[in-house]
N, C-alpha and C positions, 0 to 999 in steps of 0.2 A: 643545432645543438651548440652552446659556448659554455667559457669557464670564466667564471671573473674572482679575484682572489679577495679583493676587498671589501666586499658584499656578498650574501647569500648565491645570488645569480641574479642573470639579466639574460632575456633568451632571446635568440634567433635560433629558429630552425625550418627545418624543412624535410614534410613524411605525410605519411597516412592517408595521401587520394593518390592515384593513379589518373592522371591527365592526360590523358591519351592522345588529343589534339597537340600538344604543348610543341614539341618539338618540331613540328610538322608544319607550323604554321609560319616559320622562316621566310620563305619565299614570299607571300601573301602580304605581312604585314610588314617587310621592309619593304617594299611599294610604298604605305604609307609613312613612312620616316622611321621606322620603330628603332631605335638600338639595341641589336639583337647579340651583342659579340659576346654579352654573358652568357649565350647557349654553345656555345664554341665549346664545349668543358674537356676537360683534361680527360686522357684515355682510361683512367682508373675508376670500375664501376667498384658502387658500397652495397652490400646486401644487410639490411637490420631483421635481428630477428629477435622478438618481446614473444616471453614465456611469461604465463603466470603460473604461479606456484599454488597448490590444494593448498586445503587450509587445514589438511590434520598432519601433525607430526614436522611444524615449521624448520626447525632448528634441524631434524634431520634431512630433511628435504631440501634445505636449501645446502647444507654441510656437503650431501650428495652432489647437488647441482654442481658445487664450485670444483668436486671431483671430475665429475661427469667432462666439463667444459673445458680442465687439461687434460684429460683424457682426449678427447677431439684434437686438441690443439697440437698435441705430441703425434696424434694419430697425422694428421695437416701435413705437420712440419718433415713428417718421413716421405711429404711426397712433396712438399714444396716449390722443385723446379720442374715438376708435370703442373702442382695445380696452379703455379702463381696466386697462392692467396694467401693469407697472413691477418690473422684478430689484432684490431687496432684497438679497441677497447669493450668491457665489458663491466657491467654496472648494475646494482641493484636499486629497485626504486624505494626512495626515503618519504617523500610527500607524495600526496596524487593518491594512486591508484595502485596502492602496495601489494607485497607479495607477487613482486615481478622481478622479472630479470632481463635486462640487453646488451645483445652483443651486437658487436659491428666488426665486420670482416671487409676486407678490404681487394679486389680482383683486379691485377698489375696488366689483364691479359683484356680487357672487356667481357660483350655478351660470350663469344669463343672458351674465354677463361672460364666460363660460368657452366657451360655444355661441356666442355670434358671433365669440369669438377663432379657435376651430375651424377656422370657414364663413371668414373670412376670408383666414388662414393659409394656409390648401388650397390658395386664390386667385391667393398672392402666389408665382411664380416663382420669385424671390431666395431667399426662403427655402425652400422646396421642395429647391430646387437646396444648398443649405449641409446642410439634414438628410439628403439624401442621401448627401452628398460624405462626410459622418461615418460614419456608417457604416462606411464601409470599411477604419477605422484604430478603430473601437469593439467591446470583447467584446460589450459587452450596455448595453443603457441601460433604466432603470426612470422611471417619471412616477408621482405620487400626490397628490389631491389632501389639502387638509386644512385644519380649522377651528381658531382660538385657539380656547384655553380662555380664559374670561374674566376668572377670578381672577389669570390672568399678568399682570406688568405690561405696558404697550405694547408692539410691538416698534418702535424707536428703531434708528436708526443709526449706530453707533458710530465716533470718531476711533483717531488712532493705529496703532499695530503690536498684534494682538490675534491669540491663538488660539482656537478654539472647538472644543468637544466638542459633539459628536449621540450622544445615546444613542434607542434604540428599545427598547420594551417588548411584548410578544406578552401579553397578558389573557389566562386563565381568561373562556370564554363568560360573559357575565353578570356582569361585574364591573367593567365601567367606572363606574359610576355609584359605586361603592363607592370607587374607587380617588381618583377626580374630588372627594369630598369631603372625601378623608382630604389630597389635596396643596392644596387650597382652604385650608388649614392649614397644611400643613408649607410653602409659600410664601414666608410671612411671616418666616420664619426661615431665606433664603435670599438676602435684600436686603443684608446688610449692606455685601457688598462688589460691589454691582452685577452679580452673578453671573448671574441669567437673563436669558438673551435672547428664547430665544420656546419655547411651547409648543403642540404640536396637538394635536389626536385626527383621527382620519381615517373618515370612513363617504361609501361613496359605493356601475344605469342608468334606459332605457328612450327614450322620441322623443328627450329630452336631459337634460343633469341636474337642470334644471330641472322638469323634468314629472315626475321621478322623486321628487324633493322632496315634489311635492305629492302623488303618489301614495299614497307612503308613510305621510305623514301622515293620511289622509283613512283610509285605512287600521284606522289604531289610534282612529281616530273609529267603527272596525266595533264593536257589542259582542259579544265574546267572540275578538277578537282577541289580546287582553294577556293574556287566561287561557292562550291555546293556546301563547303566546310564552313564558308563565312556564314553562310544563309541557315545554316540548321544548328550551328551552337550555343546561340541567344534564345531557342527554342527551350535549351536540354535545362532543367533545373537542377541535376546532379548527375556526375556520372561515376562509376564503379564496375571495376574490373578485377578478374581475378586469372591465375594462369594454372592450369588444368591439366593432366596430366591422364589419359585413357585407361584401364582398370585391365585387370588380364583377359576380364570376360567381355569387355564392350566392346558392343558390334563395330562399332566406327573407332577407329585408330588412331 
């Protein structure tokens, strides 16, 4: 996602697959020279979440929405040094695929930050009762979390009247790291007129995301795990994940 003020937009971004290999493949591919320091990223995870709005009763529904969304934020803010998390920005879409809305929230704490927001949220009434209440005026809502890339510049807060483009890229299995080195460059050739605003990549379960982190990792500490990884991802023609969460009555927990 960036902002460019002298033009419409000009996008870089990064969202919407879930690359489950991506981060994983560190060890493996710096064997073969890769420059991987753009996966190093900073401790602060980004969760996007794109609502779209019914299509009856626009103008109230969205009037509601921009209620609804301080509403949360005030609700947030009363608990802010349990949840370390804080809405960096929020935005309604103009071209594209209208009748939508996104927010981007911001977690100071990692996946950790993200499991006791959870466990707390659950908790809180008010809000329970507002995620409800939406629904009933929403086609579909998506949540996703996601990590900077490092080589981006910060993401900074912007003044004034600004529009902003989100672009999303879907990768070829096995080509993040490729892709990650080649914009580690083409970057620097995008500042001139303060045009990025932020960029992710997205890879995410298990007890919580945090134990899932570690799993992982520990993982690719197996030998001959990175061999079996290398061998079966030029196989996968797409891959798609989702993070699930057991129902009161499912037998398995």
């Amino acid at each position: 996602m960036e902002i460019n003020k002298s033009r419409p937009t000009v996008p870089i971004g990064f969202s919407e697959n879930v690359i489950e290999s991506a981060a994983y493949l560190v060890a493996a591919l710096s064997k073969l020279g890769f420059n991987l320091d753009w996966m190093q990223t900073r401790r602060d995870l980004y969760v996007r979440i794109h609502v779209k709005i019914g299509m009856h009763r626009e103008l109230f529904i969205l009037g509601k929405l921009y209620w609804d969304i301080e509403e949360i934020v005030n609700i947030i803010n009363t608990k802010k040094s349990e949840l370390k998390l804080e809405l960096v920005g929020s935005w309604t879409v103009l071209a594209g695929d209208i009748d939508q809305a996104l927010h981007l929230w911001r977690y100071s704490g990692g996946y950790d930050s993200v499991d006791r927001t959870q466990v707390e949220l659950c908790k809180d009434k008010a809000y329970q009762q507002l995620f409800k209440e939406n629904g009933n005026y929403l086609r579909s809502r998506y949540l996703q979390y996601l990590l900077a890339f490092s080589y981006w510049p910060p993401l900074t807060k912007r003044n004034g009247s600004n529009i902003y483009e989100i672009r999303s890229y879907r990768l070829q299995p096995g080509t993040m790291i490729e892709w990650g080195n080649n914009w580690a460059k083409a970057i620097n050739y995008r500042r001139n007129n303060n045009e990025p605003f932020a960029g992710f990549f997205s890879q995410i379960g298990y007890k919580n995301l945090q134990a899932r982190m570690e799993t992982r990792e520990s993982a690719w500490r197996s030998p001959g795990w990175d061999e079996c990884v290398a061998y079966t991802v030029p196989l996968i023609r797409e891959t798609y994940s989702r993070i699930l969460s057991p129902t009161s009555f499912s037998p398995t927990k």
